[in-house]
C-alpha positions as CSV (number, residue, x, y, z in Angstrom):
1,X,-27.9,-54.4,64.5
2,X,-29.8,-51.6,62.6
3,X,-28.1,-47.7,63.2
4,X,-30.1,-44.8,62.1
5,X,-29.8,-41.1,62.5
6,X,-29.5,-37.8,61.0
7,X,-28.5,-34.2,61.1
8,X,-26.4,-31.8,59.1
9,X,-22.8,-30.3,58.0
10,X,-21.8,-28.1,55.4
11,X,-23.1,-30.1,52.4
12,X,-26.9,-30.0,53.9
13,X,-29.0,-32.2,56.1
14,X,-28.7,-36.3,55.5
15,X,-30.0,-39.2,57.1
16,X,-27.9,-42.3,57.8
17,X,-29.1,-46.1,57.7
18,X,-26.8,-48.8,58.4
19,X,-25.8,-51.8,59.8
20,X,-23.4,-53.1,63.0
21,X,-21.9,-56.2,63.2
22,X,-21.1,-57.6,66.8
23,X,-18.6,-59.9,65.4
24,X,-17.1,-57.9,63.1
25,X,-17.3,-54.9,65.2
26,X,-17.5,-53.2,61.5
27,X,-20.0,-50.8,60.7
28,X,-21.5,-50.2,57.3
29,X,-23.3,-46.6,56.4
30,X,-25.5,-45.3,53.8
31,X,-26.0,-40.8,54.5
32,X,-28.2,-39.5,51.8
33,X,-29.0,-35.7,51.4
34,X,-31.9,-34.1,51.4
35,X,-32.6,-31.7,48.3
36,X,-32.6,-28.1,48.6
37,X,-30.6,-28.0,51.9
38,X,-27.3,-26.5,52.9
39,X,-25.0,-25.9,49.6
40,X,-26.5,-25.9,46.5
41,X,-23.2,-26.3,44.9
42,X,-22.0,-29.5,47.1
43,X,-25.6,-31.1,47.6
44,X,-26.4,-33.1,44.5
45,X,-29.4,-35.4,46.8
46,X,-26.4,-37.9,46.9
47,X,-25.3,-41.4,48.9
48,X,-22.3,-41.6,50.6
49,X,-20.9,-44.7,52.0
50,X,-18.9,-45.1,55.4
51,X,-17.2,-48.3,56.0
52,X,-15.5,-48.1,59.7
53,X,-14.5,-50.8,61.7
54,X,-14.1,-50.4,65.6
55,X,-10.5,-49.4,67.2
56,X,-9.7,-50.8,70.4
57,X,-6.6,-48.2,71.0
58,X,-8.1,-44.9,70.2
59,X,-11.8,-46.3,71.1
60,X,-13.5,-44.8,68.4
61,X,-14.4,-46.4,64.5
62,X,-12.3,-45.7,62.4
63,X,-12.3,-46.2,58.2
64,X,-13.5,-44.2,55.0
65,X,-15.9,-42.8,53.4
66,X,-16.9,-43.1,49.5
67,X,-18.9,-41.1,46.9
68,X,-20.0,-41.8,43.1
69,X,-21.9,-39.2,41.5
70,X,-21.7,-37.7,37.7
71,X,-21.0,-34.3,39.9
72,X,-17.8,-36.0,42.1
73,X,-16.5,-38.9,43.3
74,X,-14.1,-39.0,45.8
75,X,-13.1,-40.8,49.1
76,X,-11.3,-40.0,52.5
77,X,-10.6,-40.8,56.1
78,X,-13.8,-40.9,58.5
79,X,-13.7,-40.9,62.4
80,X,-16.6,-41.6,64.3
81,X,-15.9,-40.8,68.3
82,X,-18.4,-41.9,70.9
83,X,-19.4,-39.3,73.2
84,X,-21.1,-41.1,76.2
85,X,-25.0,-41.0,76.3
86,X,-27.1,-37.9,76.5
C-alpha cells in the first residue's frame, strides 16, 4: 500500500512517499525537503529514510530514521502515533 503526505518541522517543509506492508506490518519512508524552507542551516534539500514497523503494545510504529548527506549523517529513534481520523 502507497502512503503519502507532507507538512513541516523545524528543518523546513518535506514531503513523504512510502510504502505499507499488510504482512509485514512494516512501513518504509522516503521525507525529502523542499529548498529554501525552514532552516537554512539544517535544510540541505535532503532524503531521509524511516523504517518503522507496527507495535501491538503501545499501538503506534515504532523504528528509526536515517540520513546521508556530505553536510550530516546521522540516525535516531522515530515514533509515529495514530491519532484517529479527522
Amino acid at each position: 500500500m502507497k502512503v503519502r503526505g507532507s507538512g513541516s518541522d523545524d528543518v523546513g517543509i518535506f514531503k513523504i512517499d512510502g510504502i505499507f506492508s499488510n504482512e509485514t506490518n512494516e512501513i518504509g519512508l522516503n521525507k525529502r525537503y523542499q529548498p529554501n524552507t525552514g532552516d537554512p542551516s539544517e535544510n540541505f534539500e535532503h532524503a531521509v529514510s524511516i523504517e518503522l514497523t507496527w507495535n501491538p503494545d503501545s499501538q503506534q510504529l515504532e523504528g528509526k530514521w536515517y540520513v546521508e548527506t556530505d553536510e550530516y549523517h546521522g540516525q535516531n529513534a522515530f515514533e509515529l502515533i495514530f491519532d484517529g481520523l479527522p
